[in-house]
C-alpha positions in Angstrom: 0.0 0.0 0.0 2.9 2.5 -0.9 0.1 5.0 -2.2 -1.7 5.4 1.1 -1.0 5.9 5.0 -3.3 5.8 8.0 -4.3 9.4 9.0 -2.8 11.4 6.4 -3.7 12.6 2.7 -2.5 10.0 0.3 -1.8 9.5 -3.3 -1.3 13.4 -4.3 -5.2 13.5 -5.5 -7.4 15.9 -7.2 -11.0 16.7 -9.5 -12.3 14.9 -12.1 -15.3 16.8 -11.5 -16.2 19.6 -8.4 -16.3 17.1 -5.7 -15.5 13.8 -7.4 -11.6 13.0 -5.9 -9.4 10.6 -8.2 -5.6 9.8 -6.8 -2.6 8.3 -8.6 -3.4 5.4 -6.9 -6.8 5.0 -8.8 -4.8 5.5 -11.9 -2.2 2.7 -11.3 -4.3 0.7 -9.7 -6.7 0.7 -13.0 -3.6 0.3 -15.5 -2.5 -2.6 -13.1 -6.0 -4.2 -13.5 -6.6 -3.9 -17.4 -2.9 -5.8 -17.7 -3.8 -8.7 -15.6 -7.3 -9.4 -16.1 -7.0 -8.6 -19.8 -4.1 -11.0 -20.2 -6.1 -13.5 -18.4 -9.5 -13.0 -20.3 -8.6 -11.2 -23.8 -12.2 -12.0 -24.9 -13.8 -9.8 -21.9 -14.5 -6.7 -22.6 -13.6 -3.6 -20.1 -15.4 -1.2 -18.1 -13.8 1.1 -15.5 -14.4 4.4 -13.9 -11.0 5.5 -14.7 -9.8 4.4 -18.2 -11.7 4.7 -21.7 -14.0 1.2 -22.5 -13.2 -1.2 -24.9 -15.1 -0.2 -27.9 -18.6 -2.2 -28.7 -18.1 -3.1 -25.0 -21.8 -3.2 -24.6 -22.0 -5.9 -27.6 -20.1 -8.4 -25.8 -20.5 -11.5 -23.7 -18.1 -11.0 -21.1 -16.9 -7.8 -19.3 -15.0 -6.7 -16.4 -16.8 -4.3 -14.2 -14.0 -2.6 -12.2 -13.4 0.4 -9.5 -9.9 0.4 -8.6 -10.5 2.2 -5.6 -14.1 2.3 -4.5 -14.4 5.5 -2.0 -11.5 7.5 -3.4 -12.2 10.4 -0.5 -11.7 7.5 2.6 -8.4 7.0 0.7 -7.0 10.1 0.4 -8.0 11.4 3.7 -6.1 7.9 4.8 -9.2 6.6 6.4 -10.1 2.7 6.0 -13.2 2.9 4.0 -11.9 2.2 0.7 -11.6 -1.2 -1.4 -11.0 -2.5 -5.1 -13.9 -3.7 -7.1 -13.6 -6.5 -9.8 -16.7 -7.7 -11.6 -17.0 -10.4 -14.3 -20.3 -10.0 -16.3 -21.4 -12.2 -18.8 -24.6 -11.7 -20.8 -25.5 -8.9 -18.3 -25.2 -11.5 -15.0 -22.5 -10.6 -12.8 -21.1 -14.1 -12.2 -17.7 -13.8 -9.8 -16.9 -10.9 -7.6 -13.7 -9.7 -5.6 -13.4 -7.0 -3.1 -10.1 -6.3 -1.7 -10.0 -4.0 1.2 -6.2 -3.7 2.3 -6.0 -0.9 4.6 -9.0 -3.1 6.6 -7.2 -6.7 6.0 -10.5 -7.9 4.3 -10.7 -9.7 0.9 -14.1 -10.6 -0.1 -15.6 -13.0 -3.4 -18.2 -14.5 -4.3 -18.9 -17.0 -7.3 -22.6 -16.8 -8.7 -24.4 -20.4 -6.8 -21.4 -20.7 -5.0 -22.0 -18.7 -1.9 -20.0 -15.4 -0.6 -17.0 -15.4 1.4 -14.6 -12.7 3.5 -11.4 -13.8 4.9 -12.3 -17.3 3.8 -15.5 -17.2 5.9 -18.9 -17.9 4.1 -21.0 -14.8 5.1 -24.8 -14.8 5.7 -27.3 -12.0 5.9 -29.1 -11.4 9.5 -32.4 -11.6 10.2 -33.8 -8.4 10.9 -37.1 -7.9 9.7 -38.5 -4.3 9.8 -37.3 -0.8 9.0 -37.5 0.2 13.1 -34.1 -0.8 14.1 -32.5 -1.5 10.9 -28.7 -1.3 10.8 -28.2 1.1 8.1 -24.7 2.9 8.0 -25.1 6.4 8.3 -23.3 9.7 9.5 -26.1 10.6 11.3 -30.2 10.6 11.6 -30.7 14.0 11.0 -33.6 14.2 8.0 -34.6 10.8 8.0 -37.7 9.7 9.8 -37.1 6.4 10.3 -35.7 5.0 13.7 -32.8 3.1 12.4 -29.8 2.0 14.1 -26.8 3.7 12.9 -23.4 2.0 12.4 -20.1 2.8 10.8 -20.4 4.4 7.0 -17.2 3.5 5.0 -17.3 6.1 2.2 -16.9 3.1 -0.1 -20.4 2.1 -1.4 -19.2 -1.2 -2.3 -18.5 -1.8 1.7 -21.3 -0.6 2.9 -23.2 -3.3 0.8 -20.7 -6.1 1.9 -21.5 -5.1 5.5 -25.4 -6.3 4.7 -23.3 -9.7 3.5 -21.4 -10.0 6.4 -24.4 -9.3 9.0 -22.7 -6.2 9.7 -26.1 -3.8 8.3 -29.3 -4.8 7.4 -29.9 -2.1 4.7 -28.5 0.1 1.6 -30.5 2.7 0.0 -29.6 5.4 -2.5 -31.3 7.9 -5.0 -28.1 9.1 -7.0 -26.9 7.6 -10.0 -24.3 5.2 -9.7 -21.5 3.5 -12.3 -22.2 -0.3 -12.7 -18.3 0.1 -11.6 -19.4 1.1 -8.0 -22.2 -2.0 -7.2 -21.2 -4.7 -9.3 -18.7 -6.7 -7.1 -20.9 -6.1 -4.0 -23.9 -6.8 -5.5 -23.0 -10.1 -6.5 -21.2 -10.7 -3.1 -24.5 -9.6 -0.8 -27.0 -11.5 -3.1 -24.8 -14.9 -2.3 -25.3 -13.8 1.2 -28.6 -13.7 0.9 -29.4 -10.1 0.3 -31.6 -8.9 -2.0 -30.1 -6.5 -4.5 -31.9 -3.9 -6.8 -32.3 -0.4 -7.9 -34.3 2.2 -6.9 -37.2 1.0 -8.5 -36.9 -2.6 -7.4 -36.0 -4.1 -10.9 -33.2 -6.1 -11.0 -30.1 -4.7 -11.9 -28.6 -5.7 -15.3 -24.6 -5.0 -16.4 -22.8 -4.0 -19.0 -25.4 -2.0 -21.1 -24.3 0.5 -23.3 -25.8 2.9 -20.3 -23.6 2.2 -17.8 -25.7 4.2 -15.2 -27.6 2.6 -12.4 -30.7 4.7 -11.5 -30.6 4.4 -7.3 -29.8 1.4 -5.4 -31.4 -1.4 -2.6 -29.5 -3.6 -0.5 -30.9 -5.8 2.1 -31.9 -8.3 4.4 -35.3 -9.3 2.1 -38.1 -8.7 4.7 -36.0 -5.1 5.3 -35.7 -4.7 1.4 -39.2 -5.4 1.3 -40.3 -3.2 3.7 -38.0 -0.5 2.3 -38.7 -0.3 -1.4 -42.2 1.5 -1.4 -40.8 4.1 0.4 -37.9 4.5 -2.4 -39.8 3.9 -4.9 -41.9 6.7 -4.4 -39.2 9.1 -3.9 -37.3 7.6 -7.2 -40.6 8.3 -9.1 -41.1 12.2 -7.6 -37.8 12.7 -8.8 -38.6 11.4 -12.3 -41.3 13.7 -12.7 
């Protein structure tokens, strides 16, 4: 981890965009990727939030869905809350998974009928069954009329979805448009766990389209998913309007 040190800024970083961080470490990290995973699947397409797409990625089979460091501001500030994301789609099916999270010793995976796993322990959703109470991480309550139990809010939104895996949060919710880049390894890694894993809307999320925008995002112990999505839904819909 020469790129980043506990408690202080890391990785020289700066704007893609007003308020959207990228380091040198997503950059090698990224470069680092395409040259292994391309040499060990040439056919797969490639689709990262830091390099340009293969062209007529959407047109093929396979395709790596990557973030090579999911929650860039965690990094640089040198806080843990930041992993790598690896994705392996084919035919719009995420079918393997990897999250590495170094600065927090954690590796996750997950292989699509084949269960999830962190540390080489298979992980399993709870059982929490209503929004009162739900472990949701969070900074804070402020706004949001629901009595939920707040817990510890990596910036990464590819952790936060692993802690529903790992019985760590019961719940994952989100308006804002994410990269298929940002969910895909998690997604596939709390659905193995048991979660269930959708957008805003509650359709099931599809990868590698020629879009590669996810409108809003649901992660959660089912009965808490279930008991969530009406309320999202309705807010995803107002904004569509």
């Amino acid at each position: 981890m020469g790129y980043w040190t506990a408690g202080q800024t890391s990785g020289n970083p700066w704007e893609k965009a007003p308020g959207d961080p990228v380091c040198e470490a997503d950059i090698a990290c990224d470069a680092l990727l395409r040259e292994r995973l391309t040499a060990l699947l040439p056919e797969a397409a490639w689709l990262s939030e830091e390099s340009a797409e293969t062209p007529g990625r959407s047109e093929a089979r396979l395709a790596w869905l990557i973030d090579p460091i999911d929650g860039t501001r965690d990094f640089v500030r040198g806080r843990a809350g930041w992993a790598i994301s690896v994705a392996l789609a084919q035919d719009g099916i995420v079918q393997a998974a990897a999250l590495i999270a170094p600065a927090r010793g954690e590796r996750w995976w997950a292989r699509r009928g084949g269960g999830a796993w962190r540390n080489g322990a298979r992980l399993h959703v709870g059982a929490h069954a209503t929004l009162a109470g739900a472990r949701v991480p969070l900074d804070s309550l402020r706004g949001i009329d629901m009595p939920y139990t707040v817990v510890a809010k990596p910036n990464g939104i590819a952790l936060r979805m692993a802690m529903v895996a790992a019985n760590e949060a019961d719940l994952v919710a989100g308006l804002r448009l994410s990269g298929e880049w940002d969910i895909a390894a998690a997604g596939l890694i709390a659905q193995e766990a048991g979660a269930t894993v959708t957008d805003a809307l509650g359709d099931p999320i599809r990868y590698n389209k020629a879009d590669a925008r996810v409108p809003g995002l649901l992660c959660g112990v089912p009965a808490v998913h279930e008991a969530a999505l009406p309320r999202l839904r309705e807010r995803a819909l107002k904004l569509r309007a």
